[in-house]
C-alpha positions as CSV (number, residue, x, y, z in Angstrom):
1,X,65.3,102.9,140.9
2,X,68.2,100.5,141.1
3,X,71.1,102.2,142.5
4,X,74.6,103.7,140.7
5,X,76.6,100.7,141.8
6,X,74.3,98.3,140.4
7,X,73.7,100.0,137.3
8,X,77.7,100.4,137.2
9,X,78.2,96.9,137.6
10,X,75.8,96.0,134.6
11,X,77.0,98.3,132.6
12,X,80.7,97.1,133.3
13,X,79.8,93.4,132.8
14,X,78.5,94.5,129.3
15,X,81.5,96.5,128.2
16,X,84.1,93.9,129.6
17,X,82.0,90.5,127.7
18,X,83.1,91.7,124.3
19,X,86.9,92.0,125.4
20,X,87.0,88.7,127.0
21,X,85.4,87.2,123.6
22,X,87.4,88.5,121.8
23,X,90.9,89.3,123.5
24,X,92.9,89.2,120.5
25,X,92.0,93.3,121.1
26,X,93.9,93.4,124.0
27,X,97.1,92.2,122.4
28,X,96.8,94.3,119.9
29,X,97.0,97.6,121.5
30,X,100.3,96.1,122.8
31,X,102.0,96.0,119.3
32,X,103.3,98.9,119.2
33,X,105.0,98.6,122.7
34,X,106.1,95.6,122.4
35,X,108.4,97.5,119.4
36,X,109.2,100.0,121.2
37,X,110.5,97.3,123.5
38,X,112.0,95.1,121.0
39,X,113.5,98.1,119.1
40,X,114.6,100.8,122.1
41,X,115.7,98.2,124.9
42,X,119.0,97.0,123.3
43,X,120.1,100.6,122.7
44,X,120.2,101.2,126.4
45,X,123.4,100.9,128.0
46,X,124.1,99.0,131.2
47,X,123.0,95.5,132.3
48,X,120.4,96.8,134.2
49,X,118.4,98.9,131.8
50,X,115.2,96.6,131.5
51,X,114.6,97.8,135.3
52,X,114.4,101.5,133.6
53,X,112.8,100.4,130.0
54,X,110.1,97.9,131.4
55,X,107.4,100.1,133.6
56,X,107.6,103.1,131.0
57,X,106.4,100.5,128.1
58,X,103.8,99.0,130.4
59,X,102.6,102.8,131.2
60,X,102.9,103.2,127.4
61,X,100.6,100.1,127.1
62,X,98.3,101.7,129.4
63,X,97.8,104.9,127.4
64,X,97.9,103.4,124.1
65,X,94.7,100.9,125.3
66,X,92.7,103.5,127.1
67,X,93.0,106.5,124.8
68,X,92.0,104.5,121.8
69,X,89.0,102.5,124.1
70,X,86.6,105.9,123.4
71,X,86.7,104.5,119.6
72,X,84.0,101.7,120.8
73,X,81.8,104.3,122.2
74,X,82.0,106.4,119.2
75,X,81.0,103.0,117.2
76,X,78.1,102.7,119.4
77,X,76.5,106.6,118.5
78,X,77.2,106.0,114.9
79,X,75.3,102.5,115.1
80,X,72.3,104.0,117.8
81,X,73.2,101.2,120.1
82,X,74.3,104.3,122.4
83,X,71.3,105.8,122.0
84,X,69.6,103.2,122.8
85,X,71.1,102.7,126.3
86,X,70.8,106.4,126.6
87,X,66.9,105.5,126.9
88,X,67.2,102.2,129.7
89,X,66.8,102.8,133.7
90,X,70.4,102.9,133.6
91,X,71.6,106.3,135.4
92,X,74.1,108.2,133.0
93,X,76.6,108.1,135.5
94,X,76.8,104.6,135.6
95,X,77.2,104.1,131.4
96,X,80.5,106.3,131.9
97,X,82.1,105.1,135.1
98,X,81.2,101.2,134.3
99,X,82.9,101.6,130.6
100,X,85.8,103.4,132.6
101,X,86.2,100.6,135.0
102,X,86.4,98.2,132.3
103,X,90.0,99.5,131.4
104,X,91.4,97.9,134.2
105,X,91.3,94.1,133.0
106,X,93.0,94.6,129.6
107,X,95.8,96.5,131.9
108,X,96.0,94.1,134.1
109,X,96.3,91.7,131.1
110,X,98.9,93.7,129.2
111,X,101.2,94.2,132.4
112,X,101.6,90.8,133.1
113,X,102.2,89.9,129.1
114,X,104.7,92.0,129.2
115,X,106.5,91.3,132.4
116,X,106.5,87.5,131.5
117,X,108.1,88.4,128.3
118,X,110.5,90.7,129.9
119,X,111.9,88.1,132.7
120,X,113.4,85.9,130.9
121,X,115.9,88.7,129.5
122,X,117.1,89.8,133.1
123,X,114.3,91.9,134.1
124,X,113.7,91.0,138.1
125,X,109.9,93.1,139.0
126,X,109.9,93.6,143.1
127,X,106.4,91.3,143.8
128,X,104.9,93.9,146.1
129,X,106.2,97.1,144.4
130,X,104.5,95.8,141.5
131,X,101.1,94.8,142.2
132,X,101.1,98.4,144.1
133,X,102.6,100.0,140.8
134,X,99.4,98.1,139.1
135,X,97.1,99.9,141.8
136,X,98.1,103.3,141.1
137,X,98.2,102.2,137.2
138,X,94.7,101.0,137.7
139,X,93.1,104.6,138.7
140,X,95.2,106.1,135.7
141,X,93.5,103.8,133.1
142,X,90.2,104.8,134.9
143,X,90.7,108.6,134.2
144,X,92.7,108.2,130.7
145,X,89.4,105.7,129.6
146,X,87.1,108.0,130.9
147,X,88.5,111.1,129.2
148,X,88.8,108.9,125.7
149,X,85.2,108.3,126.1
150,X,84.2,112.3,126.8
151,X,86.5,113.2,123.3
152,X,83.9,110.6,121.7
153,X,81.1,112.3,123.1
154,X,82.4,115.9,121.9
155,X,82.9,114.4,118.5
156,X,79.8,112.1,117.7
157,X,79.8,111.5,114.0
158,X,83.2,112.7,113.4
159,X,85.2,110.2,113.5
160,X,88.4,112.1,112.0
161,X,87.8,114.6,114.8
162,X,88.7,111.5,117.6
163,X,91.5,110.0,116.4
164,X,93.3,113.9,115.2
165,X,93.0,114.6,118.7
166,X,93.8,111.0,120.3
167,X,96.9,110.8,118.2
168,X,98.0,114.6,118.3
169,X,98.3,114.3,122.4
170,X,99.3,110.5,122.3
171,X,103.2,111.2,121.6
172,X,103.7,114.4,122.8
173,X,102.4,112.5,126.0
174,X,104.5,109.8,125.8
175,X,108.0,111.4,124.9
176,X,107.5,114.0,127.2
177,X,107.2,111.5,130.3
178,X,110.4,110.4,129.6
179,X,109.5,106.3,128.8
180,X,111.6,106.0,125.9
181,X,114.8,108.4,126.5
182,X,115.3,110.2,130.1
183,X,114.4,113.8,130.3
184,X,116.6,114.8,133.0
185,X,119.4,116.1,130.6
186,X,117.8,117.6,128.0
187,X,116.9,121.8,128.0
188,X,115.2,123.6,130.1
189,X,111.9,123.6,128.4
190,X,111.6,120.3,127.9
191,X,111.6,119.8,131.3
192,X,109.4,122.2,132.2
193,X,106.7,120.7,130.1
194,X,107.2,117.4,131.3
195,X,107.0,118.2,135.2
196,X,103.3,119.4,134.1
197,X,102.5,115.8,132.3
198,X,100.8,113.6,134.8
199,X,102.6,111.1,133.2
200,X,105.5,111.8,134.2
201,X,105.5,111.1,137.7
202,X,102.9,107.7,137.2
203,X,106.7,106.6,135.1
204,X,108.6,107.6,137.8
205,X,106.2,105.6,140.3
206,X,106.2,102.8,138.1
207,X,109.8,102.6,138.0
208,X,110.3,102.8,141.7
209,X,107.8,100.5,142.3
210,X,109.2,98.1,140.4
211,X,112.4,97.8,142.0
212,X,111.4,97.7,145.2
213,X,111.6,101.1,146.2
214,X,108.0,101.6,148.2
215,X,108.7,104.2,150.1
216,X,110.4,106.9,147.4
217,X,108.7,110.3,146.9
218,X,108.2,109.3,143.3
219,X,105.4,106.9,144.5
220,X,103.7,109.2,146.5
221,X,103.7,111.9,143.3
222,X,102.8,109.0,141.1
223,X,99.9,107.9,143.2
224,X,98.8,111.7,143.4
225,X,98.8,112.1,139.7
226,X,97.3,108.9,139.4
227,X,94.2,110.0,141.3
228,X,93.7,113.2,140.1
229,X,94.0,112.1,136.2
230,X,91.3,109.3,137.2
231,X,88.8,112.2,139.3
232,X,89.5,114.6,136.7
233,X,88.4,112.0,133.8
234,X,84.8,110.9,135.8
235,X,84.1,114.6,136.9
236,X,84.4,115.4,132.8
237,X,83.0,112.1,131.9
238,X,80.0,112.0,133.9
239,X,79.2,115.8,133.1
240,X,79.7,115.5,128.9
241,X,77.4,111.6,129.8
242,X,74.7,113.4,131.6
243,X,74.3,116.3,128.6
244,X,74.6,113.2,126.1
245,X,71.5,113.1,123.8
């Protein structure tokens, strides 16, 4: 029996081939960012709001890729391909946690798109803050992938079923993290719900990060969240992949 890291390995060289074939998906999950970006940036006041704007539109990025990845797994059950692998040597575990892994790459991919498009404007990323930011943003794609693929699981050949879900939780999601407006002066129970959104503090991490601010608490709540989004999404994943028929 080969073992779970080789099997996650294959099974992440086979979900990541089609991606860098075809990359033109990877910029497309970035459309509607880069609007939000194009559209939202310029109402901001003060010269320095693109350090603000900037990391919630490459979190945004990060959600919009990942939730929507579980859309290629649900192609797969429809065509039998799944099935198919379902049947190979390959330990379940392994055909979840290798197609969550694969989320990293585009990220990677759309972070730097979008900070190269960004600096010429006046946005200055801290180098170090950054490619820690990308780190934390790394194990959040993980669990956000992972969870898009378990919601394709649960709803096999309905398709309609996937994407009511994926796009019922995608703005709430979003808007209550705070990436587009702040959240810190609107009512009470906004604020409530948005200090129980995960997401919320992987912004605030981002942000920090960013600028240069290492050592804020905001990193240390981001990176928390971060990790249990991503261990909550393979517990969840690897359960609904190992009672997958």
């Amino acid at each position: 029996m080969t073992s779970l890291v080789t099997d996650t390995r294959v099974v992440f060289s086979r979900e990541l081939r089609p991606v860098l074939r075809d990359p033109f998906s990877v910029i497309f999950s970035m459309v509607q960012p880069l609007f939000f970006l194009g559209l939202f940036a310029p109402l901001l006041p003060g010269d320095g709001s693109l350090q603000w704007f900037v990391p919630g539109i490459i979190v945004m990025s990060c959600l919009f890729g990942s939730s929507m990845t579980g859309s290629n797994l649900l192609f797969e059950i429809q065509t039998g391909s799944h099935e198919r692998m379902l049947v190979t040597p390959l330990r379940r575990p392994a055909l979840l946690i290798g197609r969550a892994l694969k989320e990293i790459v585009p990220m990677f991919a759309q972070a730097a798109l979008i900070v190269a498009v960004c600096v010429p404007f006046g946005f200055e990323p801290h180098l170090g803050g950054a490619l820690l930011g990308l780190l934390i943003l790394a194990g959040f794609c993980v669990g956000l992938g992972a969870l898009s693929y378990t919601l394709a699981l649960a709803s096999k050949n309905k398709e309609w079923l996937f994407w009511t879900v994926q796009q019922t939780l995608l703005f709430p999601l979003l808007l209550l993290a705070g990436v587009l407006l702040p959240i810190e002066n609107g009512p009470g129970w906004l604020q409530t719900l948005s200090k129980i959104n995960p997401m919320t503090y992987v912004v605030s991490a981002e942000r920090a990060l960013f600028s240069g601010d290492v050592l804020a608490r905001s990193t240390l709540e981001g990176l928390v969240a971060a990790v249990v989004v991503c261990g909550l999404g393979l517990a969840v994943g690897v359960r609904a992949m190992r009672r997958s028929d």
